[in-house]
Each structure stands twice: as C-alpha cells, then as structure tokens.
C-alpha positions as CSV (number, residue, x, y, z in Angstrom):
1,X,0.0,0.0,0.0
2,X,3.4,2.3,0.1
3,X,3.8,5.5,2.3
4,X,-0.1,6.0,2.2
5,X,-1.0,2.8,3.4
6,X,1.7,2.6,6.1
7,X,0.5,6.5,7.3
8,X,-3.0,4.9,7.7
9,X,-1.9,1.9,9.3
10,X,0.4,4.4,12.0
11,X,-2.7,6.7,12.9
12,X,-4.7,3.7,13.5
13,X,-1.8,2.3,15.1
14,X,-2.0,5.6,17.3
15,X,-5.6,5.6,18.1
16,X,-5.2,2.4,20.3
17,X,-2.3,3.7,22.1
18,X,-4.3,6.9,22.5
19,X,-7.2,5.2,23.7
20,X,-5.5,3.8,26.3
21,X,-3.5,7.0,27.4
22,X,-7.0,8.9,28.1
23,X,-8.6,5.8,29.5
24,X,-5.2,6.6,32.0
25,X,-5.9,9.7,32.5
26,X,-9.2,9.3,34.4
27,X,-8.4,5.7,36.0
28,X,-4.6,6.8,37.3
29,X,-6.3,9.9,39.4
30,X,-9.1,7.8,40.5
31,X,-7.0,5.4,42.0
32,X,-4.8,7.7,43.6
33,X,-8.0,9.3,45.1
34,X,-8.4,5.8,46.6
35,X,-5.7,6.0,48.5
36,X,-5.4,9.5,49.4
37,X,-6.7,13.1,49.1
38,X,-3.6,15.0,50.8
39,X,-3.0,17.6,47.7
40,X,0.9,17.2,47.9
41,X,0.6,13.7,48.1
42,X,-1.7,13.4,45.2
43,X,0.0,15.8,43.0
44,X,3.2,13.4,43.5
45,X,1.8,10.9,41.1
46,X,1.3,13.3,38.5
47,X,4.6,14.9,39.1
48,X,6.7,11.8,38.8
49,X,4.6,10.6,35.6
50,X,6.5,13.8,33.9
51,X,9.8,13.4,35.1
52,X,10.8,11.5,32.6
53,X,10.3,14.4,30.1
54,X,13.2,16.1,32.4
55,X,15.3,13.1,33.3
56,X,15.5,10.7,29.9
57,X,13.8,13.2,27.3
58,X,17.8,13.7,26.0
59,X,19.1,10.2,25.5
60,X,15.7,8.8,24.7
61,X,16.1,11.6,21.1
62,X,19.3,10.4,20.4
63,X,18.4,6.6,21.0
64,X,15.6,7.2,18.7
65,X,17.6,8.5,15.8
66,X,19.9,5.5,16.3
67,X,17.4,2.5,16.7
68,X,14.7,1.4,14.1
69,X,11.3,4.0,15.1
70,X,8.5,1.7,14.6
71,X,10.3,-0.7,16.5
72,X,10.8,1.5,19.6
73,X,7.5,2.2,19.3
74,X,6.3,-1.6,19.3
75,X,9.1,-2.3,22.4
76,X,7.5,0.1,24.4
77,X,4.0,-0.7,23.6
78,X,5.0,-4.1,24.9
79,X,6.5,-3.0,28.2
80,X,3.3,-0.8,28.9
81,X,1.0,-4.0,28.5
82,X,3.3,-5.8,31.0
83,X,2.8,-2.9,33.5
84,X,-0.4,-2.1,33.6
85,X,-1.2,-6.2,33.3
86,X,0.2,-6.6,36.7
87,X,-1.4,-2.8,38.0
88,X,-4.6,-4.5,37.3
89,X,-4.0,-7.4,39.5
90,X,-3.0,-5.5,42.3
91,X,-5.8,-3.1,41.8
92,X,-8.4,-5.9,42.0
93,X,-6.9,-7.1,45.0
94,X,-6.9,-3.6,46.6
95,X,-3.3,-3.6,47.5
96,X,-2.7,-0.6,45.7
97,X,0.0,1.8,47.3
98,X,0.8,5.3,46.8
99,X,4.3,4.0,46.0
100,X,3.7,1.4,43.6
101,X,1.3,4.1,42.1
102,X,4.1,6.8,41.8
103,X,6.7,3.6,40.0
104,X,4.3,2.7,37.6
105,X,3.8,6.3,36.8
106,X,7.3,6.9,36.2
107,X,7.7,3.9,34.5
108,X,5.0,5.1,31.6
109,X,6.7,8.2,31.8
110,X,9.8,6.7,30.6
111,X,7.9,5.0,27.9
112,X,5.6,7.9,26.8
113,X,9.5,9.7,26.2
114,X,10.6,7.2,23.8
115,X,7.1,6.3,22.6
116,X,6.3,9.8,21.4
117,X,9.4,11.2,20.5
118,X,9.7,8.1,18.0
119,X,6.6,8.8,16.3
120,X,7.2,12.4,15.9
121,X,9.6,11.5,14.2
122,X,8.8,8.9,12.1
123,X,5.7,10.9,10.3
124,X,7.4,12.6,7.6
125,X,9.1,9.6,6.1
126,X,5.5,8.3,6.0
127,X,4.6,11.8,3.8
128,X,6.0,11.6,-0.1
129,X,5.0,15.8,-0.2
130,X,6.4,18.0,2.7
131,X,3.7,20.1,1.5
132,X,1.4,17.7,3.0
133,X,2.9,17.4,6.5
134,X,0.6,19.7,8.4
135,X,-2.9,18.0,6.9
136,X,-1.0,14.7,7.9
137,X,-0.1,15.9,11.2
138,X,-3.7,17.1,10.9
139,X,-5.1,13.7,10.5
140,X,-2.9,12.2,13.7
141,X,-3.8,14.9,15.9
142,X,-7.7,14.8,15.0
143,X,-7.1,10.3,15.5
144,X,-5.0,11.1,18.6
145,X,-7.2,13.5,20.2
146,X,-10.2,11.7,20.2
147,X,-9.2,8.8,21.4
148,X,-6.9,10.3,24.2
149,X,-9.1,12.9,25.5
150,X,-13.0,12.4,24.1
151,X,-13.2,8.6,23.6
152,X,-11.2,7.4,26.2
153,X,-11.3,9.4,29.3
154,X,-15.3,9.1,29.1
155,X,-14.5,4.9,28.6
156,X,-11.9,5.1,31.5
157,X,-14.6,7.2,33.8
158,X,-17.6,4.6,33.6
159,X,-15.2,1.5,33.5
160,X,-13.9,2.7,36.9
161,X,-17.0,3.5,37.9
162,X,-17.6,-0.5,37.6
163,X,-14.1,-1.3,39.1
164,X,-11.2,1.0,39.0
165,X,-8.9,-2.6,38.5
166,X,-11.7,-3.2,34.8
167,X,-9.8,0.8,34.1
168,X,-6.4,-0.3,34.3
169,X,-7.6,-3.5,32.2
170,X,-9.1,-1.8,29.7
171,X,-5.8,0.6,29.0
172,X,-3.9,-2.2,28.8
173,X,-6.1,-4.2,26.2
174,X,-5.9,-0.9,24.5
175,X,-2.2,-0.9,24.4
176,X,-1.9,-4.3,23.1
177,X,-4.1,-3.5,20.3
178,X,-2.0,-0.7,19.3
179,X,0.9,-2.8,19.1
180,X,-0.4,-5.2,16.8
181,X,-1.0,-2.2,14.8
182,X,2.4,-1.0,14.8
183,X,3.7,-4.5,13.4
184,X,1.5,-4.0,10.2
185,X,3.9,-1.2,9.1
186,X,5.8,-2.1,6.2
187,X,9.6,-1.3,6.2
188,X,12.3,-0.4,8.5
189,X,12.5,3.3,10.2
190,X,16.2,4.2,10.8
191,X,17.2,7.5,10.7
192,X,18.7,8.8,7.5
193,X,22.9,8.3,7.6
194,X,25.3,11.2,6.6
195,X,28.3,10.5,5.4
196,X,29.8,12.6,8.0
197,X,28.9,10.4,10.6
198,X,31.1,8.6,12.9
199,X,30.5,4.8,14.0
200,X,31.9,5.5,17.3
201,X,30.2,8.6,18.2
202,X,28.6,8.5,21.6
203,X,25.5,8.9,23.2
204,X,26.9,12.3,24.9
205,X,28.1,13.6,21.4
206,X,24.5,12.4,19.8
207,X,22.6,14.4,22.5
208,X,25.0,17.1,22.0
209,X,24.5,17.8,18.7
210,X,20.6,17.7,18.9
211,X,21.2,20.3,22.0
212,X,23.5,22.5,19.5
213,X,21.1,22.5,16.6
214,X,17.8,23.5,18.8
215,X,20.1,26.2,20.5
216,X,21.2,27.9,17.4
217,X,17.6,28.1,15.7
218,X,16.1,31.3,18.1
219,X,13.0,30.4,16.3
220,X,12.5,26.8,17.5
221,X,14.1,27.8,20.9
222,X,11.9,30.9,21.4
223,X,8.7,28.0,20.6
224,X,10.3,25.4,23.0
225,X,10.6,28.0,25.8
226,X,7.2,29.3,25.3
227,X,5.7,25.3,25.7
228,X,7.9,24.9,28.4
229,X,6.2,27.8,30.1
230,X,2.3,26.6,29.1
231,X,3.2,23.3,30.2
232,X,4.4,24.7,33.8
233,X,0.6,26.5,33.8
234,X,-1.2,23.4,32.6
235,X,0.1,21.3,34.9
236,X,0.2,23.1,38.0
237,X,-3.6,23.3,37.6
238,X,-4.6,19.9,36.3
239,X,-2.5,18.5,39.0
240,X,-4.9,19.0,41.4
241,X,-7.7,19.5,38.8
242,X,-9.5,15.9,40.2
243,X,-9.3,17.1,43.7
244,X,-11.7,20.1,42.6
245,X,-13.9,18.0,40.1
246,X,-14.4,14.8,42.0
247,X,-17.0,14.3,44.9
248,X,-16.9,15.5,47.6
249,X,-14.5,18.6,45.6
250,X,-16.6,21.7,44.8
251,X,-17.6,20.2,41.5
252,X,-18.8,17.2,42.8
253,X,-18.5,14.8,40.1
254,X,-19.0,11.1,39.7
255,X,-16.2,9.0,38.0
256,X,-17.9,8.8,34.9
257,X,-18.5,12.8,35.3
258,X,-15.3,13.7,35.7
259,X,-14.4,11.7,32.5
260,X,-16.9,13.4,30.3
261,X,-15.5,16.7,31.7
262,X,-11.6,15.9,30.5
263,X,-13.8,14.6,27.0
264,X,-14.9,18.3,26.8
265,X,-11.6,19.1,26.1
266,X,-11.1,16.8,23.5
267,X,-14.5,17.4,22.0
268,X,-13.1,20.9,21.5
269,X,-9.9,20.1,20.2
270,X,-11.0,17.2,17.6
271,X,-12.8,20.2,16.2
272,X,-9.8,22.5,16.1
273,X,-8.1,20.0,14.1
274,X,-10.3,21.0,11.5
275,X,-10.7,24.8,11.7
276,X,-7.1,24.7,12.0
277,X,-6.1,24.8,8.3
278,X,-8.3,27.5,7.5
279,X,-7.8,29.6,10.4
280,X,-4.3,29.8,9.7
281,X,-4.8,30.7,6.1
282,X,-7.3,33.6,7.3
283,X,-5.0,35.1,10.3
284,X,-1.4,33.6,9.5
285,X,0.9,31.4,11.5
286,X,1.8,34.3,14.1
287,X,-1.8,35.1,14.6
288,X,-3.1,31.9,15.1
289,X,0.0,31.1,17.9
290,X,-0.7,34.5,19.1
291,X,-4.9,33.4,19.4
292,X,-4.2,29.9,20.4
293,X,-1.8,31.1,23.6
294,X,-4.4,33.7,24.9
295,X,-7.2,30.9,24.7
296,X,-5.1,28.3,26.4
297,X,-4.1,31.6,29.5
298,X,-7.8,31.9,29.7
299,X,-8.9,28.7,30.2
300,X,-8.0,27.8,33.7
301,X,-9.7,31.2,34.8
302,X,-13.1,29.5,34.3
303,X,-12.6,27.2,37.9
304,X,-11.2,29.3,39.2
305,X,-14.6,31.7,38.8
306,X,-17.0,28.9,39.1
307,X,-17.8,25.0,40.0
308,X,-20.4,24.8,37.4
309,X,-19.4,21.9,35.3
310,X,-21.4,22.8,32.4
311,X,-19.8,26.5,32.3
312,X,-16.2,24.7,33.1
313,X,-16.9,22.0,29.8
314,X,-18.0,25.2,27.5
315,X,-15.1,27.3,28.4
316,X,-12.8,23.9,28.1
317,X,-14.3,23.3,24.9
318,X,-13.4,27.2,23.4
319,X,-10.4,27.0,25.0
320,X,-9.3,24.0,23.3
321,X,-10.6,24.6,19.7
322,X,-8.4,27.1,19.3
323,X,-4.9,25.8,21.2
324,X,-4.6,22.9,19.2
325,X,-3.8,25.1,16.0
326,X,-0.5,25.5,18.1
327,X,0.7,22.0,17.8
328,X,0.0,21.6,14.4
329,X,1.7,24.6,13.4
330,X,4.7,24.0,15.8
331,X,5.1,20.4,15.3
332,X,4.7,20.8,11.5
333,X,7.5,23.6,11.2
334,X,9.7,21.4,13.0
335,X,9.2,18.4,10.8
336,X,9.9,20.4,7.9
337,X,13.3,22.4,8.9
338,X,14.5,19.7,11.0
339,X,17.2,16.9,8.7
340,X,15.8,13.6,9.4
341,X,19.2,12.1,11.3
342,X,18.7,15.0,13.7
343,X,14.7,14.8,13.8
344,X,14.9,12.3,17.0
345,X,17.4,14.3,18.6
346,X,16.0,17.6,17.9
347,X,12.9,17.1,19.1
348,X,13.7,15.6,22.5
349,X,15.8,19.2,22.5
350,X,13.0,20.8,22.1
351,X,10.7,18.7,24.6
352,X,12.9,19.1,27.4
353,X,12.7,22.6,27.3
354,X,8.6,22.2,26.6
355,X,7.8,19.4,28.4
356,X,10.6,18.9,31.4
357,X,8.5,22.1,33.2
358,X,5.7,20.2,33.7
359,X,6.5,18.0,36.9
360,X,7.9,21.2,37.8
361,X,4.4,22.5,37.5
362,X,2.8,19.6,39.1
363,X,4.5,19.6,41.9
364,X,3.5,23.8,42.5
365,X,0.1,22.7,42.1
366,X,0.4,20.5,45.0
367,X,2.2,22.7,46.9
368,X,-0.4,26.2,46.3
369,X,-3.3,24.0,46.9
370,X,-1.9,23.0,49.8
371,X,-1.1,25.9,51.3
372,X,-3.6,28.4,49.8
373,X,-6.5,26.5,47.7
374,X,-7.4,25.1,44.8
375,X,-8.8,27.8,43.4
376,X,-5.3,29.8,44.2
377,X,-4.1,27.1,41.9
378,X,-6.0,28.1,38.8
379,X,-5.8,31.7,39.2
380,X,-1.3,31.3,39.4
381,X,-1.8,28.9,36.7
382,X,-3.3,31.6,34.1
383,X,-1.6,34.1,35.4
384,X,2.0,32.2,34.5
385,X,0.5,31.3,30.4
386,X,-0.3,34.7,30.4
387,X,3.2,35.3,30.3
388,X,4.1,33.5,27.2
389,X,1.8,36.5,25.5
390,X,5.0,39.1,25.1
391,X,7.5,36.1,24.2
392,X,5.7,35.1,21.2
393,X,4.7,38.7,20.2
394,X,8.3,39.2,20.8
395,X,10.6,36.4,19.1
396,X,7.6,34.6,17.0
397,X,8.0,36.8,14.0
398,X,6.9,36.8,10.8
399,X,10.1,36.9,9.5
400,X,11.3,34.5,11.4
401,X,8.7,32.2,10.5
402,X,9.1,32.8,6.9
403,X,12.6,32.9,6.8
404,X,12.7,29.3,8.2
405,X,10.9,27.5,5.6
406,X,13.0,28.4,2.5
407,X,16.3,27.3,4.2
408,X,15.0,24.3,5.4
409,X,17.4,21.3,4.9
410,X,17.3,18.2,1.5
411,X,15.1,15.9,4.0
412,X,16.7,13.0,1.9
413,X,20.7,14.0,1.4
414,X,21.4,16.3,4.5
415,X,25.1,17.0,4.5
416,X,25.5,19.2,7.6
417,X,28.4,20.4,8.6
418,X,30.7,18.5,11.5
419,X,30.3,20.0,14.8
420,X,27.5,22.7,13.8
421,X,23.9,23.3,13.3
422,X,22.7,21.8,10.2
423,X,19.2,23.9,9.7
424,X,19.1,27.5,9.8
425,X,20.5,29.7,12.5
426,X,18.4,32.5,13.3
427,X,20.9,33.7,16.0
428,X,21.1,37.4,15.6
C-alpha cells in the first residue's frame, strides 16, 4: 500500500495507544483518590509521571535516531502492557499503594519519552509531499485527540466507575491493540545516515549535537521555551484538577462525570483540528500562535470563577478549539526544517525545554493548593500562560517564520556540517 497505506496503518496504530493514554488519564487519578486526598501527596503521582520528560527526554532523542522507530515504538507498547497487566492485579486485590502508584507512573513516563518522540519523528518519512505534513499531522492529531481525551477518558470514567482494577484493564487491552497495529507497518525506520557520521560517536556527542542544533535556531528555541512555560501552567492546575472535580470537591463529580468533563476538552480540540487549516490561512501562522496562547491563558480562569461543570466544559471546549492550531503549526514547522538524522534528537531538545516544566508544574500545584486553595491554583496557573503572551509577540516573528521554511534542509541527502547546526540559524 506504500507511504499511504503505512501513514494509515500508523494513525490507527496511534488511536489504540491513544485510547489507552486517556482511559489513564481518568483511571490513574481515580486510584490515587483511593488512596489519598492529601494535595501534595496526590499531585506526586502526576509529578513523577513527567519526570521523565526532564530526566531521559535527551538520550531517549538520540536513542531514537539511532534504533529502528517503529520498533521502539512496538518495544514500548509491549512494556506498557506488561505494567499495567500486573497494575490491574494488584488493583483488584486492593493492594494498591501510593508507592507502587508513583513507580508505575514513572515507568510510563519513561515509555511515553521514547514512545512519542519516536513517532514524531517517524511521520514525515510516511509523507512523499512535505507540502502535505501539516494535513497529515492534521489527521494524527484529530485520530489522537479523540481517542486520548473524548473517547477514552469518558471509557476510562464509567469502566472505573464499575471497578477501578476493569480501568487499568481496559488501558492495557488498548495498548496491546495498538501494538499489533504497529507491526502491520511495512519497512524499516532508521534514521537517514550522513556521510559525515562517525560509528563511534557516543551517546553524549548524539545528544550534543541535537542540543547544539535547537540552540542555534532562536525560532525553534523561542517555541520550545514558550511550551515549556504553558506546560508549567497546565500542569500546575490539572494536577490537582480531580481534587476540585471529583466528589466531595466543589464540583462534585462522579467517576464517569469527571471523564466526560476531561472529554470536553477533546471534543473541542478534535474540532480545532479542522478549523485549523483555515484559520491559519485567514489570520497567519503568528496570529493563530498569538490566538491559540491567549485561549489556552484563559482557560483555567473558568474554575477558578465557578464550580459549574457545564460552564467549566463550555469554556474547556473554546479554549481548546483554538490551542490545538498550536501543535500543528509548531510540530509541522519542525518536521519540515528539522534533517531527518537530527529529527529524533531535535525534538527531544525541544521537549525538554517544553515538556521537562511540567513535573515542575505539578509539583507547585500541589504545593499552592496545599497551602492556599485550589482555586489559588487556577488563578497562578493563568496568570503564569499569560506570560508567554509578550514572548511570542516578541521572538515569534513573521520573519522568522518565513525565513525558516526556504532554508530548510534536503530531508533526503542532508550534509551538515561537522560539529554545527545543520538547519538555519536564526541567532542574531
């Protein structure tokens, strides 16, 4: 079926794993509130699930760009089955610990790294046109997103509502799906050789390299810092987001409830997927980030006003419509100006920056809930992505933006230079 078919095959591929990673996101929470309701203590497990993104997000790039993608991807597919086989068990014996809780955590952590880093980069060998990238990336996002936040947090909520131990279980047949998926790719997904390359080069110089590339593009390293920033706000307040939504919080939500709430978000960003193309060819790739950054600022002002769940799902549902335009863009521009040898490494550059914030953030959430309230949580939490405002206004140019794309790298015969950047540097 060629690139097409094995494109198909990856976002259904990615559906299952998605299914199972928003099935997670209700059922991990929920069985933490079974053990405890201490804010610090329940912010832990979402803090050490990120970790990862701050601890192995370097030499999981540069293992990625050195080992076959799709089979990274299956590897760790497999090890996530394992865990959350023998989670279940425990769970339907109600031994569950907040320890064993926090280890499994970090161990999907550690997983999700490699997992997502490979498949990142692994989409553009699956797209013949680079034209076509963003309406591929498009496609994934609109699979991805409803399965990880509509489809499978509402699944996760009334499966745990049954048994939180049938949750886990479900994840994990979810997972194993997926990974039968993955095998049905045709061909093998090695990063692109230069001829410059050394056999012996290490791990160090491998992460090194990604690390030198992301810091001489100001345009991807303005982006990076930005998501790093969002990430801090998102997670400080959906950290202790469940302590506010789930009975006896304010909201006073059922299991299943506080699924459908997380959906909401989902349900608002499956539709951005859509309106994204032609909302970026009616205000522009600047205005769109520039939209996209004020809508994700303002939604965690909404709790922080009210308990209502119905005014908390419509503002999570605006909010979300127009902040997934910000992946696609970002993600797209990345997979574009980035050579593929450095693809791997580049973006686990780029996702420590973005994503090593956000146990930083959970842990904060934790600590201001504790010590203040939960509504003290939302209100820091806006007020911190309101600060990303002046940085993309700032450093997200237009001419930045356009002079990336006409300098962008030969995708198929990159010959970079030893020792330096091989994309564009934009350090002026």
């Amino acid at each position: 079926m060629g690139a097409e078919g094995n494109l198909r095959r990856l976002i259904a591929a990615s559906a299952c794993s998605n299914l199972a990673d928003g099935a997670l996101q209700t059922v991990m929470p929920l069985v933490a509130l079974s053990i405890t309701r201490d804010p610090g203590a329940f912010a832990t497990v979402a803090l050490v699930g990120r970790l990862p993104w701050l601890l192995v997000a370097l030499p999981a790039g540069a293992l990625v760009d050195r080992w076959d993608r799709r089979r990274t991807m299956v590897l760790v597919n497999v090890g996530r089955v394992v865990l959350l086989g023998l989670l279940t068990f425990v769970v339907a014996g109600g031994g569950q610990q907040l320890w064993m809780l926090c280890a499994v955590a970090f161990a999907l952590g550690v997983g999700e790294t490699l997992f997502d880093t490979a498949a990142q980069s692994i989409l553009p060998t699956l797209v013949i046109d680079a034209d076509q990238i963003e309406r591929a990336n498009s496609r994934l996002y609109a699979v991805e997103l409803t399965a990880n936040q509509f489809i499978g947090p509402a699944i996760g909520g009334i499966v745990a509502g049954i048994a939180l131990a049938s949750g886990v279980g479900a994840s994990t047949g979810a997972y194993l799906v997926g990974t039968l998926a993955l095998t049905t790719i045709a061909g093998t997904f090695r990063a692109s050789p230069i001829a410059t390359a050394s056999p012996s080069q290490t791990i160090r110089r491998d992460i090194a390299d990604g690390l030198r590339y992301l810091a001489h593009h100001r345009l991807l390293l303005s982006l990076a810092i930005v998501v790093g920033i969002s990430n801090l706000s998102s997670n400080l307040a959906f950290a202790v987001f469940p302590l506010y939504a789930v009975n006896p919080g304010p909201m006073g939500l059922t299991s299943a409830g506080f699924g459908f709430i997380l959906a909401a978000l989902a349900a608002g960003s499956v539709a951005g997927t859509f309106l994204a193309e032609p909302l970026i060819r009616r205000l522009g790739p600047r205005r769109t980030l520039l939209v996209s950054m004020t809508a994700s600022a303002a939604m965690y002002i909404v709790p922080a006003l009210t308990a209502n769940a119905v005014t908390i799902a419509t503002g999570f549902v605006a909010a979300s419509t127009l902040t997934i335009s910000w992946n696609i863009i970002t993600v797209s521009l990345r997979q574009r100006i980035v050579p593929d040898h450095l693809l791997g490494r580049v973006n686990a550059s780029y996702r420590l920056f973005a994503w090593g914030t956000m146990p930083v953030g959970a842990g904060l959430g934790g600590l201001i809930a504790s010590r203040a309230s939960l509504t003290t949580a939302f209100w820091t939490s806006a007020a911190l992505g309101l600060v990303c405002l002046p940085i993309v206004w700032t450093q997200v140019t237009n001419e930045r933006l356009t002079a990336a794309e006409p300098s962008a790298p030969d995708r198929h015969h990159p010959q970079p230079e030893p020792g330096r950047p091989a994309g564009p540097s934009l350090t002026t």
